[in-house]
Each structure stands twice: as C-alpha cells, then as structure tokens.
C-alpha positions in Angstrom: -6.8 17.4 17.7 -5.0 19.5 15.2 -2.5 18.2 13.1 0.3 20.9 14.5 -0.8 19.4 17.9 -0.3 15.8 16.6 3.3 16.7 15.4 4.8 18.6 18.7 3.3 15.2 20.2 5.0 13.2 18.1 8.4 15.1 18.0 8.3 14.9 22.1 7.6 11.4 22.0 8.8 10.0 18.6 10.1 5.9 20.3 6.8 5.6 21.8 4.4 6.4 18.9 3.8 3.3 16.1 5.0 3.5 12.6 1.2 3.3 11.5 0.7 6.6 13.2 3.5 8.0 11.5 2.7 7.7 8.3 -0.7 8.4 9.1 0.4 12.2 10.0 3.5 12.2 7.5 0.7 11.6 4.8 -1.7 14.6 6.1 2.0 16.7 6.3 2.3 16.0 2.4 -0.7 17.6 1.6 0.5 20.7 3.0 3.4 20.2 -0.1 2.5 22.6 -3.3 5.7 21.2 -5.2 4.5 17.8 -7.1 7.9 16.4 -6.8 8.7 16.6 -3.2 4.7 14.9 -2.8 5.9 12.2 -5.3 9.2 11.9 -3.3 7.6 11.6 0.3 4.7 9.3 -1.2 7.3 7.0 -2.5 9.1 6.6 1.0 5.6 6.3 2.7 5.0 3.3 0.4 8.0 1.6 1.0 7.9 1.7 4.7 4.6 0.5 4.6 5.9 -2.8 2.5 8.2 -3.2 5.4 6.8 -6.2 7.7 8.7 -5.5 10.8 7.6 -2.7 13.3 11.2 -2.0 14.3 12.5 -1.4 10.6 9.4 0.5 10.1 10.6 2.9 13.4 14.0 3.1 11.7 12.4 4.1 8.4 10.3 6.7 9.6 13.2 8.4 11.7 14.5 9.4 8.6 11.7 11.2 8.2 11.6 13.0 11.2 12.6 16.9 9.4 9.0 16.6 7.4 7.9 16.9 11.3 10.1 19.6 12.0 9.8 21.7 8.3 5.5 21.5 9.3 6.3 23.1 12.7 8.4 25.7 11.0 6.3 26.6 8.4 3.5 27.1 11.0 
C-alpha cells in the first residue's frame, strides 16, 4: 500500500487508527521533508509521544499532528 494511500486512510479514519501506526507513517512523511529543521522539529514531537505511556494521551498528541497528514496529500 502506498504511503499516500495509508494517509487518506488515516485522515478518513484518524479515532480508530493506534498512535503506533501514527507515528509509523508521520515518520515515513518526514522523510519526504528537504528542510533539516522542520525534520528535527517533527522527530522531536515523534519522540516525545512515543515517551508517553498512555494510548489516549498518545491519540491526543498525535492530533496535533494531523496537518503533516494533510501538507503530504497536498504536496502530492
């Protein structure tokens, strides 16, 4: 499955997909960063959820991230 495939998945269906499989396709997403700083910056919030022992917090967290989802569907 293609990674634009997993994110329109995702975005339809954010509640019922697991934090683990967030940050599984929020890290593939910053690869597709050239600027080092927004990499660094996305890394850094990807570690810090993943510190995070509760799966609810964890949702919460990655909500946040939800317009890395949407800039990787523009930008295709």
């Amino acid at each position: 499955m293609s990674l634009e495939t997993k994110v329109k998945q995702v975005l339809e269906n954010f509640d019922d997909v697991s934090s683990n499989e967030l940050i599984t396709i929020l890290n593939q997403i910053q690869n597709q960063f050239h600027n080092t700083l927004t990499k660094d910056y996305l890394q850094g919030k990807l570690n810090a959820i993943s510190e995070v022992s509760s799966e609810g917090e964890r949702k919460i967290l990655c909500k946040h991230l939800k317009p890395y989802f949407d800039w990787y569907l523009a930008k295709n």
